[in-house]
C-alpha positions in Angstrom: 49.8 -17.7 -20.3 49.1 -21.6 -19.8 50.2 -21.3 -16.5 48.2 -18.9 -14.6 44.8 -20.4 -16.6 45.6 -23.7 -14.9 45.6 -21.8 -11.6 43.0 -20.2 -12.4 41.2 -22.9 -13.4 42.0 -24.9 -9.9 40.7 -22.4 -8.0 37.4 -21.7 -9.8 36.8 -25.1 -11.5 35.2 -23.5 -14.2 36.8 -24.1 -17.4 34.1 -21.7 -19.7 35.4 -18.5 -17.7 38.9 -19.2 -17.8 38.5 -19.6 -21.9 36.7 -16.4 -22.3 39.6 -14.8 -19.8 42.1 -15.8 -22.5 40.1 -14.7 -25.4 38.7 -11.4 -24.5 38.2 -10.7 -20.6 35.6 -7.9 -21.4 33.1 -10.8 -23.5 33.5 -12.8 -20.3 30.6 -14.0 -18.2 31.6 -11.7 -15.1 29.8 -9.4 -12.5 30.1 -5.5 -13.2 32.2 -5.2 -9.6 34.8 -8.1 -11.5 34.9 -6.6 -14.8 35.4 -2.9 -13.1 38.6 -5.1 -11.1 39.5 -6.6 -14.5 39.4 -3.3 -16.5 41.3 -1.3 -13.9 44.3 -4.3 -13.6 44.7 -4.4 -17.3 44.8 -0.2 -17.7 47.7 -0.7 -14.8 49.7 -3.9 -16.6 48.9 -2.2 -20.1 49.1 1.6 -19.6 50.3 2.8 -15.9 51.0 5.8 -16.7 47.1 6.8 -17.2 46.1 5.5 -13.6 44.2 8.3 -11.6 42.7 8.5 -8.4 39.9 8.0 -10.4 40.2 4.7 -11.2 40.5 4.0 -7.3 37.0 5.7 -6.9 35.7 3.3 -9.5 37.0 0.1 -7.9 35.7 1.6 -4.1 32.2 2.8 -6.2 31.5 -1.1 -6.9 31.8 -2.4 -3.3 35.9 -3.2 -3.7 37.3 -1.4 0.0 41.2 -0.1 0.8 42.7 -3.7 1.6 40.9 -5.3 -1.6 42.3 -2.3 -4.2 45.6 -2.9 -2.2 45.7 -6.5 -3.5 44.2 -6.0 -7.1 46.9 -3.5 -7.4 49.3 -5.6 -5.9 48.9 -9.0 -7.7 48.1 -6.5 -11.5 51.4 -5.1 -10.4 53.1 -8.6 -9.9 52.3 -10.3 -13.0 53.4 -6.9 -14.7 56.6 -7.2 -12.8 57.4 -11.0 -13.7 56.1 -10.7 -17.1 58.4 -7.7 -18.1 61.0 -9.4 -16.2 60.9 -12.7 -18.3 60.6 -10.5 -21.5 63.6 -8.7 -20.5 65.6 -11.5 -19.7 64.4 -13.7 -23.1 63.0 -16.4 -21.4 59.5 -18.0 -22.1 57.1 -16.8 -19.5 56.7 -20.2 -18.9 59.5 -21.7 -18.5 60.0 -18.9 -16.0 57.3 -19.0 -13.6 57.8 -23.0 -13.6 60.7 -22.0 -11.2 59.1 -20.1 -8.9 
């Protein structure tokens, strides 16, 4: 997804992180509290129907509190959202989010 690396890639400035992102997030070069955020919005995009309260107590266990698991679940469940929406409809993702 071109589009959200370039995003991505504004808003860090760091163009080594956002190439290990695309390859393999769990080689990347992140703290344990990110890859614990990464790992849980991946098992929600890739597998929802697996999420426990556990998972919760995993992101709160690494420092993340109520209003920041709100918005990793929220912006996981987003891109789940328009990516499905785009498969559904045919369209290439990116010509898609281009007209948001």
């Amino acid at each position: 997804m071109t589009h959200h690396g370039e995003g991505l890639l504004r808003l860090t400035k760091d163009a080594d992180l956002v190439r290990q992102l695309k390859e393999d997030y769990r080689k990347s070069n992140v703290t344990e509290a990110e890859m614990t955020m990464l790992d849980y919005a991946s098992k929600l995009t890739l597998e929802p129907w697996n999420m426990t309260e556990d998972d919760v107590l995993t992101l709160r266990a690494q420092g993340f509190g109520d209003e920041a698991v709100l918005h990793i679940n929220m912006i996981a469940g987003y891109y789940a959202f328009v990516n499905r929406l785009a498969d559904g409809l045919g369209v290439p993702l990116e010509d898609f989010m281009a007209g948001v």
